[in-house]
N, C-alpha and C positions, 0 to 999 in steps of 0.2 A: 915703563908702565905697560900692563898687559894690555892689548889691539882684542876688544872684544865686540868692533864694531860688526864681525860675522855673524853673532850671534844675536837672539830668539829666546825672551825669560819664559819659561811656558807652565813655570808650578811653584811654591811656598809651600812650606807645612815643616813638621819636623822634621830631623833626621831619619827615623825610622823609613820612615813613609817618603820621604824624599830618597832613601836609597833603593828602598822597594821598588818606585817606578823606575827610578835610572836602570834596574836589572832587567824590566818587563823592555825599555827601552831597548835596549843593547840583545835583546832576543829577536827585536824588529830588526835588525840591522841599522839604528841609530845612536851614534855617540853624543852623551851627553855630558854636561861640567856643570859638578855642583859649587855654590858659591856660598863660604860659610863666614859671614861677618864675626859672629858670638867667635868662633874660635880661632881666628886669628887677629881678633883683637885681645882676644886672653893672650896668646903667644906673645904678640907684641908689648904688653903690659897696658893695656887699657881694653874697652869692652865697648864691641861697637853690634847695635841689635843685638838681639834675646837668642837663646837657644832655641827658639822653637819656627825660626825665621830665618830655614834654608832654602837660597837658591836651587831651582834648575832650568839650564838653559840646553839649549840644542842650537845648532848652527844654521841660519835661515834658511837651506834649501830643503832642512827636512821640519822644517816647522810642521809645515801643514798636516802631514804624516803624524808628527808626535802631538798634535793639538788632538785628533780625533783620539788619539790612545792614550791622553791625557783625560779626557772627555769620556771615555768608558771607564777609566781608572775610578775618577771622581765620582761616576755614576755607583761605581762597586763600593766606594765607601759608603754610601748613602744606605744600601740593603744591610 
């Protein structure tokens, strides 16, 4: 079993948009893991949550960091 007690869920939304921020992330100098139920439950031959309802987490010492650039992200989808 994956040890994910390091981590920090810090977004939902689609793919698109959940890779997007992961790259803005990774330009902060934060490493993020996105967590895709829909499609590895297709792999596995059942289907667990929707495609449109992907993880991202980040590692709790940089939450804080990725919350505020989460928080301006969310702010830019809104314009």
């Amino acid at each position: 079993m994956e040890d994910t007690s390091d981590l920090v869920h810090i977004f939902c939304n689609t793919q698109l948009t959940v890779n997007h921020l992961k790259n803005i992330l990774a330009e902060n100098g934060i490493t993020s893991l996105i967590k895709n139920d829909y499609e590895s439950g297709n792999a596995a031959g059942f289907v667990a949550g929707t495609s449109a309802n992907i993880d991202l987490y980040v590692q709790k010492v940089d939450g804080a960091n990725a919350k505020d650039i989460v928080e301006k992200f969310k702010a830019s989808l809104q314009e």
